[in-house]
N, C-alpha and C positions, 0 to 999 in steps of 0.2 A: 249314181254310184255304178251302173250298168258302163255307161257310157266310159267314167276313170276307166274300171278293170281292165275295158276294151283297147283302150289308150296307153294302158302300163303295156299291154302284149303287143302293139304295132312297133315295131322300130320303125328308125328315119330311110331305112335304103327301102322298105316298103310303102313308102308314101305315095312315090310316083305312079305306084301301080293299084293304088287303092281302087277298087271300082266304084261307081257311083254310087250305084244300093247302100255300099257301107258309106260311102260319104254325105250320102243323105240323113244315115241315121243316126247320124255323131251332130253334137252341140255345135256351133258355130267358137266355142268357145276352146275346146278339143282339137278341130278343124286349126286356128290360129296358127297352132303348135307346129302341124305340119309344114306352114305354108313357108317359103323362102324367103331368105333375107333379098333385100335390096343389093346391088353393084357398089362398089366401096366409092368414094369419093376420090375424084382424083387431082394427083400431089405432082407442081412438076420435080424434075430431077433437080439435088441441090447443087448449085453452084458453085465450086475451088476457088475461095478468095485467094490472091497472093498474101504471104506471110513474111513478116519480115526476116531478113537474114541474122539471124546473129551471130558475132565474132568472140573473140578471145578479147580479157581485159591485161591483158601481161602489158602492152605497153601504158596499160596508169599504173602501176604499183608507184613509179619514180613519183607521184603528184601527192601520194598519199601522207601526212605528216611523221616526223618523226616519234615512236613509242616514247621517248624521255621525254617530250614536251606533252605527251597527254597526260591533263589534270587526272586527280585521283576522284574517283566516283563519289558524289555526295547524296548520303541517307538522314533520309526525317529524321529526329528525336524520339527517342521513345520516352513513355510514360517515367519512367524509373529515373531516365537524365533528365529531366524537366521537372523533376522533383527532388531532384541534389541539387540541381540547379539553384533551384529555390529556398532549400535550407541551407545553401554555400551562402548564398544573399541574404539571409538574414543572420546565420552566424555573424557576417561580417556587419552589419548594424546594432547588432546588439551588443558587440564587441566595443565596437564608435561609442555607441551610448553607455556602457560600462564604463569604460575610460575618461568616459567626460563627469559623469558621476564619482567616481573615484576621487577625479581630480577637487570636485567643489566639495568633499565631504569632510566636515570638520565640527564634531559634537561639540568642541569646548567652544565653539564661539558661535554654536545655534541659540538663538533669541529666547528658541522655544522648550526647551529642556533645562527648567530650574530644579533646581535641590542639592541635594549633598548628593554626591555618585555613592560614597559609601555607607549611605544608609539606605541608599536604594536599593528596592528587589526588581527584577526584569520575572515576569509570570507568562509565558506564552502557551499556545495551544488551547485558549479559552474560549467556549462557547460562542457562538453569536448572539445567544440568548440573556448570554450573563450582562449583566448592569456594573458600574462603579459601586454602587452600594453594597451588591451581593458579594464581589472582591472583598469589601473593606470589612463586611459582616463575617469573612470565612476567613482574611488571616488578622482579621482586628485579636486575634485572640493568644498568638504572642507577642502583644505588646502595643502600643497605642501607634495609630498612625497619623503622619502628619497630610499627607496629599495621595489621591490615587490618580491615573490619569492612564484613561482605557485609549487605543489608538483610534482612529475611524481613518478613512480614503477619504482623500479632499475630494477627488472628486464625483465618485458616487453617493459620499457618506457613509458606508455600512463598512463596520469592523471591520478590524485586520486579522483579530485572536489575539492578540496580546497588550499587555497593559504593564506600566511600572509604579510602585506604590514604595513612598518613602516613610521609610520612621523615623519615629523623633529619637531614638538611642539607635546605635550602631550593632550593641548587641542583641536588638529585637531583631532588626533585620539579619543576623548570624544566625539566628535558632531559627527563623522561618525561612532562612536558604537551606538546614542541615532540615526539618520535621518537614517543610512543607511540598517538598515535591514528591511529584504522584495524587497528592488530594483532588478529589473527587467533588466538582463542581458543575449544577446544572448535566447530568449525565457523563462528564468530560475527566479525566485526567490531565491537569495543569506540569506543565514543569516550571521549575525556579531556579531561578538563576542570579546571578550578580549581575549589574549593570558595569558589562564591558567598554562600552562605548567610551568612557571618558576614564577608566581606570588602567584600560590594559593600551600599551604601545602596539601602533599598526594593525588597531582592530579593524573590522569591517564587518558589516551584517548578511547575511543568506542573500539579500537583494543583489548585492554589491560584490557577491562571487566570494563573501567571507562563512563565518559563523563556524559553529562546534557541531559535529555528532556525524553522524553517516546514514541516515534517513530519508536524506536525496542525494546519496552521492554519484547515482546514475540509475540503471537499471536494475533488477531483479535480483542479477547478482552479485551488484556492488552494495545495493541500500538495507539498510540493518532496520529493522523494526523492531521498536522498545519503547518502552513507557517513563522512561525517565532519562535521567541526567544521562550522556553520552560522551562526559570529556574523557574518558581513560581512553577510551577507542581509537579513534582517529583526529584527523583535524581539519579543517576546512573542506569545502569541496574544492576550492582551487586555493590549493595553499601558496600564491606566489610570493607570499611576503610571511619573514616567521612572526608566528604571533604567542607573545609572552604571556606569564604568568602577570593577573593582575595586580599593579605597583603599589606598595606601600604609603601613609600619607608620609608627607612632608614631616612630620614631628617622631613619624619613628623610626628607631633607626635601618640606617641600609642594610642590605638581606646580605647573603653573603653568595657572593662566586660561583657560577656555574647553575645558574636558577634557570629549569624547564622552559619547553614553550608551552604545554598544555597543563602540565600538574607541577606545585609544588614542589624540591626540590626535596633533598632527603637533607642535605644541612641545613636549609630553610627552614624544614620543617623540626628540624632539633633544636635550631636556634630560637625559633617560638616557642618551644615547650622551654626550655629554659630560661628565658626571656616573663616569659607568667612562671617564674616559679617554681616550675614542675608541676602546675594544677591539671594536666593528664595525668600524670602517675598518681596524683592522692586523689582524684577522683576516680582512678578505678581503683583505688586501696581503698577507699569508701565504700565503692558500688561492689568490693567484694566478700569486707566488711557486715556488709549490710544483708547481701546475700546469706554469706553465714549466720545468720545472728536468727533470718528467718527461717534457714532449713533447721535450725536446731530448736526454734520455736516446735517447729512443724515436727521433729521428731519427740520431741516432750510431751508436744501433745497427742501424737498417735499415741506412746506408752502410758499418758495416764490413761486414756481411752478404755487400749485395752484392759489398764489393769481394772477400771472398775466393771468391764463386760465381765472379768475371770468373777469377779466379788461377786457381782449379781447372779451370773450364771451358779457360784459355789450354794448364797444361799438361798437361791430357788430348789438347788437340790437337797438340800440340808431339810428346811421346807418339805419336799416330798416325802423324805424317808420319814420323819420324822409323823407326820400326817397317814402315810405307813403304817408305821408299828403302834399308833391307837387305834387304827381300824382292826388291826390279827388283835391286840389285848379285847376290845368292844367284843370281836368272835368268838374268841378263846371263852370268856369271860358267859356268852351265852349260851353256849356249849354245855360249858359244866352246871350251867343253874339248868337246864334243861335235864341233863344225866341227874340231878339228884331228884327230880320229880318223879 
């Protein structure tokens, strides 16, 4: 530590002049510090390469091609065109295969769709879960059924959701078009429907860019969510062909002039009520009938009601006072035997 302090206080211009005494008594390690560098190494002088001249380019402008023939700059694809890309090309196949579908569709001369159209019911949005049985157990109940027949995919096999189930009377199947949609089967809301396929001109199904309601008519702001029937609303999702009201049989008579594409017509509709008779109008003169008959039950019998509560409550009190005035006569009565003793 002697030897440091001694070494912080020598500077370098007093080295040379150190005398021996103190250089003796300094560390050989102290001593180092002092002692001088070595002569630098030596470098020869660097040599002037010659360098090339360089000139002006003015006389190539003439070589250079003309701007109208240079092609326009070509850039990658981005993510976004290679994915319209992609939905341009399948738009365009699915269209192909539409079209060709279109072409070969024709219910009245499929092998595989026997019965009556017009005692058939069309039931869609059905469980996976549901069975042919459970169908025929849940609308066996207006009226008897002749066949039910649930769909499946040929070629995975597992349902499609919907099933068509015929009756044996025409009017079973009319009550279980107007009571059955909306029923609640296997957890599921069913709709019902008519079997369009062979009764209505230029039908086509939801596959085939047809069908009723607005539930896929696009996105979020086009498709309408609801639980049942949907014909008032709208009409197909690609309505490119109109599609009528479905036709009359052969035995009854022609409808009259100017009949909807989606509902009923309003003379249509008066010519069937006239046609049965006028059995809307005396069925609700009936069901009004009937009505009345039971509110006037229903006020007959609140009024005797109340009258026998008035009765009973009069001689409950009748009763009391009565029950009363032997208890004061019992007092009165011990009072005065008392006063005479």
């Amino acid at each position: 530590r002697k030897g440091c302090k001694v070494a912080a206080c020598v500077s370098p211009l007093a080295a040379g002049a150190m005398s021996s005494a103190v250089a003796h008594a300094l560390p050989p390690s102290i001593l180092a510090l002092f002692a001088p560098r070595g002569p630098c190494e030596f470098k020869p002088p660097i040599e002037k390469r010659k360098t090339v001249k360089y000139s002006t380019m003015a006389h190539l402008v003439e070589m250079f091609e003309d701007p109208k023939d240079t092609p326009d700059p070509t850039f990658p694809k981005t993510m976004e065109q290679i994915a319209a890309e992609k939905l341009a090309r399948r738009a365009v196949k699915n269209k192909d295969a539409l079209e060709e579908a279109n072409s070969s569709f024709d219910p009245t001369t499929d092998s595989k769709i026997k019965g009556d159209p017009y005692k058939t019911l069309f039931v869609s949005r059905v469980s996976f879960e549901t069975s042919e049985a459970k169908l025929k157990k849940e609308f066996e109940q207006f009226g008897p059924i002749k066949r039910v027949r649930l769909i499946f995919d040929t070629e995975s096999g597992k349902p499609k959701g919907y099933a068509f189930i015929e009756y044996e009377q025409e009017r079973d199947m009319k009550t279980a078009y107007k009571q059955g949609d909306g029923k609640k089967i296997d957890g599921r809301r069913v709709l019902v429907d008519v079997e369009r396929g062979r009764t209505v001109r230029n039908w086509r199904p939801r596959r085939l860019g047809g069908g009723l309601g607005s539930t896929r008519a696009g996105g979020k702001s086009q498709s309408v969510k609801n639980t049942g029937r949907d014909i008032g609303f709208g009409a197909s999702c690609n309505a490119s062909a109109a599609v009528s009201a479905p036709s009359p049989r052969p035995s009854d008579p022609p409808p009259a002039s100017g009949g909807g594409k989606l509902q009923w017509s309003t003379e249509r509709r008066e010519e069937r009520r006239s046609s049965h008779g006028g059995g809307d109008r005396e069925r609700d003169m009936r069901d009004r009938e009937r009505r009345d008959r039971d509110r006037g039950d229903r006020d007959r019998g609140d009024r005797d009601r109340r009258d026998r509560d008035r009765e009973r409550e009069r001689g409950d009190r009748s009763d009391r006072d009565r029950r009363d005035r032997e208890r004061d006569d019992r007092d009165r009565d011990r009072r005065d035997r008392s006063r005479d003793r």
